[in-house]
N, C-alpha and C positions, 0 to 999 in steps of 0.2 A: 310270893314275890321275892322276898329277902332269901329263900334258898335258892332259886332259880339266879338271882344276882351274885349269888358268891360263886357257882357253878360258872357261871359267866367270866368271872374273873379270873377263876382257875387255868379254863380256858386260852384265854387271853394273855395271862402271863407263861402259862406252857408254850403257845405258840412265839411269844417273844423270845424267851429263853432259846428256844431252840431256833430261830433267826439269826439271831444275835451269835451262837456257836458255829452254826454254819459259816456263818460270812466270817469270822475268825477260823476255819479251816482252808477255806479258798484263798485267802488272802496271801499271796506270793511276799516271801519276805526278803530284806536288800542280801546282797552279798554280806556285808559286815554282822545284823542282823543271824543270818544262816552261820555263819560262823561262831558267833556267841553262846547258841544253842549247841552245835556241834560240841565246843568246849563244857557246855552245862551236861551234854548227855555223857559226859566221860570219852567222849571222841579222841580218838590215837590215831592207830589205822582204821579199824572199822568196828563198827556197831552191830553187838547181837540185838534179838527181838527185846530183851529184857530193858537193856540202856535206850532203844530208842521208842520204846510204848509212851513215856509222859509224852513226846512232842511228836508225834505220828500213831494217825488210829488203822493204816491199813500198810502192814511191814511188807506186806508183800509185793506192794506196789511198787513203793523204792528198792526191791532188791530185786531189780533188774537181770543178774546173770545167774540169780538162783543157787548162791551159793551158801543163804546163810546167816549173810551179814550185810550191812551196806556199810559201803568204801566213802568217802567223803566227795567222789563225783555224782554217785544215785544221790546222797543225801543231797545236795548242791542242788540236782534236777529237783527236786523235791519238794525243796526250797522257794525255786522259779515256779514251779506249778500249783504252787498253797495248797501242797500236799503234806507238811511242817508247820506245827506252832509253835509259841515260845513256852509251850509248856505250863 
C-alpha cells in the first residue's frame, strides 16, 4: 500500500510538472515582455541557436526564412504564438 502511494505521487507530480511547462511554453507574451527577453538573449540584430535555446525549445520554428538566425520580427512572431519564454 505505502509503495504503491509514493508511486502515485510520483505520478501525479510528473504529470503536474509537465502541465505547468506546457502552459508556460504556450503562453504568448506582451510586446514589452518579448522585448525584455530579446534584450536578456544578447539580441542586436539577430539571434544564433546558442543565444536563443534558454527562451525557445524549437529554433527552427522561429527562423522562418531559414537562414540561421532569427531577426527580431520571427522572434516578435514568436512571442505572439508562445513559441518564447522568459527563460
Amino acid at each position: 500500500m505505502g509503495r504503491s502511494l509514493i508511486v502515485w505521487f510520483f505520478i501525479v507530480l510528473s504529470c503536474t510538472v509537465g502541465a505547468i511547462t506546457w502552459a508556460q511554453a504556450q503562453t504568448p507574451l506582451g510586446e514589452d515582455e518579448c522585448a525584455d527577453v530579446w534584450k536578456k538573449a544578447g539580441g542586436g540584430r539577430d539571434l544564433g541557436p546558442d543565444q536563443a535555446k534558454p527562451f525557445i525549445k524549437n529554433f527552427v520554428q522561429l527562423d522562418v526564412d531559414k537562414n540561421g538566425s532569427i531577426d527580431w520580427e520571427e522572434f516578435k512572431a514568436g512571442c505572439a504564438n508562445g513559441l518564447v519564454t522568459k527563460g
